[in-house]
N, C-alpha and C positions, 0 to 999 in steps of 0.2 A: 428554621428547624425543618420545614415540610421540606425546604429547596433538598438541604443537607441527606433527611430521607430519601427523597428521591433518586439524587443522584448515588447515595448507596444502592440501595435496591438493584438501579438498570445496571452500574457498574456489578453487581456480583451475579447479574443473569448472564451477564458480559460472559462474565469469564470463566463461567459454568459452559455456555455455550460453544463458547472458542475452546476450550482445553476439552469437553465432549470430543466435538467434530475431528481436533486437531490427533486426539489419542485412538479414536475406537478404529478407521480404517483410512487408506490413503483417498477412496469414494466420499467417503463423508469429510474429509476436509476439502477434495476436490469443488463438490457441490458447495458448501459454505463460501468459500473465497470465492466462486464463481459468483453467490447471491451477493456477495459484497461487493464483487468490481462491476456489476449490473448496475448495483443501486448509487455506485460511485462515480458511472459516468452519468446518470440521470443527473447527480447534483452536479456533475462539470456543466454539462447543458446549461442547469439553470444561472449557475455564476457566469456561466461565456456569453448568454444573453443579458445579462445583467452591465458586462464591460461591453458585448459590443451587439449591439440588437440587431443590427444587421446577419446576423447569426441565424436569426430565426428566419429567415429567408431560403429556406432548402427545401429539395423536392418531397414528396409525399415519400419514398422510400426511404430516402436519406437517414432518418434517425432508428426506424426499424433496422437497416444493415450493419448500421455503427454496432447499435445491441448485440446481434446477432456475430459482429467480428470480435466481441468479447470472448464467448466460448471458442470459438477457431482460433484462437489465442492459444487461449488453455489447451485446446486440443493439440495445439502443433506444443506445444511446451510439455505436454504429457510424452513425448518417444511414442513406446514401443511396449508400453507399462498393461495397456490395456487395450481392446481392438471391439471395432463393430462389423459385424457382418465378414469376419475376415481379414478388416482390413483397419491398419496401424491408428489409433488416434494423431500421430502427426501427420500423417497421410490426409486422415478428412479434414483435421485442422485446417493444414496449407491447401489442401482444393476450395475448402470453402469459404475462406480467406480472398482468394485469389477473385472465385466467384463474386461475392459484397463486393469488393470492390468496385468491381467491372458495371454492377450495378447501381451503383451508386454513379458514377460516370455517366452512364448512358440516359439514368434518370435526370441527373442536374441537365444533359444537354438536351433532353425531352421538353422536360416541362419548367423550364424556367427561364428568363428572357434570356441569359447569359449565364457564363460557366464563372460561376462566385471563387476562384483559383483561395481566395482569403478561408470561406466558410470548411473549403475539405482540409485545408491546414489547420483549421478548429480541432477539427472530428479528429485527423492523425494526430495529433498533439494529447487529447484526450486518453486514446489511446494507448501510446505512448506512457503518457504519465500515469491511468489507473490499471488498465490491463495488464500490459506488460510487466510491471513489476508485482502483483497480485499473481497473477502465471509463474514469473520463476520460483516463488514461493512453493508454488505448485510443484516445478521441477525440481526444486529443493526436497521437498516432501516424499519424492517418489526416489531418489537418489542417494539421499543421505541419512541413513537410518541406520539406527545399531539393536539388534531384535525387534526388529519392524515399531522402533522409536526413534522418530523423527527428530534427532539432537539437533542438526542446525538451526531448524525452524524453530527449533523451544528455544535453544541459545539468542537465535534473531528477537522472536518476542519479549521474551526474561530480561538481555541485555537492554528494550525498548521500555519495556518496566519500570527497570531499573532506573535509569537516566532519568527518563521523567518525570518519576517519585522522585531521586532524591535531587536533583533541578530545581526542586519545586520547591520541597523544604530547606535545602541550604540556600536559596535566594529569599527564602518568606525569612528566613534568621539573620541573614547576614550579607543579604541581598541589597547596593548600595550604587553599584554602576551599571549605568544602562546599558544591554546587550542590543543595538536594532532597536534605538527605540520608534523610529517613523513605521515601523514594521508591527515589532511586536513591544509594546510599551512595560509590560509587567517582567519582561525576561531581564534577567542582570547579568555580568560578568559572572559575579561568583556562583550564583545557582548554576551557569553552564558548565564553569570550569568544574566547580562540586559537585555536580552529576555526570560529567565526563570520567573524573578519576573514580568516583567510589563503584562506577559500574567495573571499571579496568581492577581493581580490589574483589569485587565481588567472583568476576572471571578467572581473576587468577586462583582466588579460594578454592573456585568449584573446577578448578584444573586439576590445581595439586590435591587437592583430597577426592576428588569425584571419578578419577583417573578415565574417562570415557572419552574414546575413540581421537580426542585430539590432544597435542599438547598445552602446556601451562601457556608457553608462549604464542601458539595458535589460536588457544580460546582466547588471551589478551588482543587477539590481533583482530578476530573476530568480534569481539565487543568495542575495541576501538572504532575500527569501521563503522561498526550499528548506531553507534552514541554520535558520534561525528555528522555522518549524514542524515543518519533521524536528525538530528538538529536542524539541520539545514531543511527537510523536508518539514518540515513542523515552521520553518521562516517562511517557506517558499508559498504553504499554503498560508498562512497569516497575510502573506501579500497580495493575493490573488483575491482575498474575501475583501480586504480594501478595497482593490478596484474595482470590485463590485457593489461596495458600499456595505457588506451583508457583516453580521457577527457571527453567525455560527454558517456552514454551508448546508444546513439542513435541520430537522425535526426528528428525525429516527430513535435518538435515542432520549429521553428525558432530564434532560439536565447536563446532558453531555455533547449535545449538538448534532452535527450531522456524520454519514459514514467516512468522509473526507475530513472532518474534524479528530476523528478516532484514529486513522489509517493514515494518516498525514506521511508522521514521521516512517512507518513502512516505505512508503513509496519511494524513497531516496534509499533507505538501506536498503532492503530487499536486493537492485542491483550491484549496488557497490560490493556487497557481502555476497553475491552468487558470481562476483569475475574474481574476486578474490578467492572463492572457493576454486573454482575453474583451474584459477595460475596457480596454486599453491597449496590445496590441500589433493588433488589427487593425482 
């Protein structure tokens, strides 16, 4: 009963938190997402030295720059939306992007016997997987909005929702064949396939009667995608904690694990669903 408590409770500051940030300005979900891909590459850190400890073998600058090419991310993924001193946030993004880097280089070849070619394919991997897709979210946010409401990013969420609510409960009922089970042992066939359709139901619903900004058959196509690859992000991370040995990839939230354990399935949709927006809705 306490577990159950608890995990209500963090779950409804959750989404008090994220639906605040995500509604009041495109600044305040800027900053949120940016606290979450911060705290999201910390916990890749600790799972990549977990699989490969050689890992933790990098220069003194090395994991300061990686941090810091988080935001230069965001900033190059923000345009043209907002400016410092004048000048473009993709502007300083990509300068200081470019900057870490070089830094990161010049320190591994500084101070460390040899250039670890293994450990910087860590760090861009990282990258990669939590920045980058947490950023288009971002570009999402500043791009796709109908009265400065941010419908894709709520559809990506909603649709992520969705799925893994009801995933959950049509495999806890009627859940019988194993989805991945060396991966993820509790997933079943029917919880997938029955949370892929009812989200593709739900989409359609809130097409034809919600009538905003896309069609029946584009919100279908946009929840397919989201349900699809969230799946696959939601496997890919259950693999990764294996080879780490770990159960949850962090502590952050109470009963609910860590911010790679919540963000999972984001991490695969988030792009799939912004090159689809790209080819096809503008």
């Amino acid at each position: 009963m306490k577990t159950l408590y608890t995990r209500s409770v963090t779950a409804a500051i959750f989404v008090i938190v994220m639906l605040g940030a995500i509604l009041w300005s495109p600044a305040s979900f800027f900053v949120l997402f940016l606290l979450i891909a911060v705290g999201g590459i910390r916990e890749y850190f600790q799972l990549m030295e977990k699989i490969d400890p050689e890992y933790r073998l990098v220069s003194p600058w090395h994991r300061p720059c990686v941090y810091l090419l988080v935001p230069s991310v965001f900033l190059a993924l923000s345009g043209k939306h907002f400016q410092f001193l004048y000048l473009p946030a993709e502007f300083l993004g990509l300068w200081l992007g470019v900057m870490l880097i070089l830094i990161i280089l010049v320190n591994e070849g500084l101070f460390m016997d040899r250039l670890r070619v293994k450990n910087l394919r860590h760090s861009m991997v990282g990258l990669l997987y939590v920045a980058l897709p947490l950023g288009l979210m971002v570009n999402m946010r500043f791009n796709d909005t109908v009265g400065h409401v941010p419908i894709l990013v709520l559809g990506i969420i909603g649709s992520l929702w969705i799925n893994d609510t009801m995933a959950y409960l049509v495999g806890w009922q009627i859940g019988k064949t194993p989805f991945f089970p060396a991966i993820s042992p509790k997933k079943t066939w029917e919880g997938t396939i029955g949370g892929v359709v009812l989200t593709l139901v739900a989409a359609a619903l809130y097409g034809y009667y919600g009538h905003l900004f896309y069609s029946v058959g584009q919100w279908i196509a946009i929840a397919a995608t989201t349900a699809v690859f969230g799946t696959a992000g939601d496997l890919l991370e259950s693999k990764v904690k294996r080879l780490a040995g770990v159960k949850d990839s962090g502590a952050l939230m109470p009963g609910h694990g860590g911010i790679l354990d919540r963000f999972d399935s984001m991490l695969i949709a988030a792009p799939a669903v912004w090159l689809y927006a790209a080819f096809f809705l503008h």
